[in-house]
N, C-alpha and C positions, 0 to 999 in steps of 0.2 A: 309048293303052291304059291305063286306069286299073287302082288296084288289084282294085277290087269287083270289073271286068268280071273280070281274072285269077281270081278267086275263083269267081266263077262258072263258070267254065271249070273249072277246078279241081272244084268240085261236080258239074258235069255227064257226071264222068267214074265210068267203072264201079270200085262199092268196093275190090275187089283192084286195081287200078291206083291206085286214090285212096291204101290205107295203104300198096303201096312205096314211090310217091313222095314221103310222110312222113317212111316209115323212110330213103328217102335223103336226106332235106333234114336230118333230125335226124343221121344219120351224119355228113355235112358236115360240120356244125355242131361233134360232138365233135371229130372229126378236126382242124378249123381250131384247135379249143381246145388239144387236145391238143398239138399242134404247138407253137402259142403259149408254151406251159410248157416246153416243152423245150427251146427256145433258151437259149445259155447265156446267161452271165450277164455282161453286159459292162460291167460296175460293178466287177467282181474284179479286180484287176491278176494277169497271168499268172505274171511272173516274180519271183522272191525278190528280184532287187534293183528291180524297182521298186515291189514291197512296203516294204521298207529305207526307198528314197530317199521315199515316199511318209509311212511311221511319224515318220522325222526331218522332215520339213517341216513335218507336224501338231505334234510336240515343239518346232519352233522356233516356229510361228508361238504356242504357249500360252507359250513364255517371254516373245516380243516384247511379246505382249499384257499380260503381268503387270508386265512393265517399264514399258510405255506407260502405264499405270494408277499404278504408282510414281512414275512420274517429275510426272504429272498431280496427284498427291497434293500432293507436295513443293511444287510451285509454286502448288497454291491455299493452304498452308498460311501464309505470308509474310502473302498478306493479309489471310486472318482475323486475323493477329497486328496487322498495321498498323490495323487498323477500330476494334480496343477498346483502341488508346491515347486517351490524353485530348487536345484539340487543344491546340496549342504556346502559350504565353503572349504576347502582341505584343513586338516587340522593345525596350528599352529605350532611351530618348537619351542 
């Protein structure tokens, strides 16, 4: 059973039966939506503390991060300093 034929079917019915079955396919429709919006929201942590335990994790992992970048600093810094010495003279006999 293809679509068209359903459609056809669908046509060959008398107009008052044709827009209930509209207005109930478009009710569905809101109703499924409507629903859909309603559900909550399960991205929300419920409770205060693992609100807390969740603020501090985010707080640590932007300290870790600013360390981790620090500390990346500091050790590329050494050898930009070693690149623009001049090289060593030979050694003498």
């Amino acid at each position: 059973m293809t679509i068209r034929h359903t459609i056809e079917q669908v046509a060959e019915l008398p107009p008052a039966l044709a827009a209930a079955l509209g207005i109930f396919v478009l009710a569905l429709i809101v109703l499924v939506a409507r629903g859909l919006l309603r559900l909550p929201d399960h991205t929300r942590l419920s409770s205060p503390e693992a609100r807390e335990r969740a603020r501090r994790r985010t707080e640590s992992r932007r300290r870790q991060q600013k360390l981790r970048a620090r500390r990346e600093s500091l050790q590329r810094w050494p050898r930009r300093r070693w690149i623009r010495l001049p090289p060593a003279a030979p050694p003498t006999p």
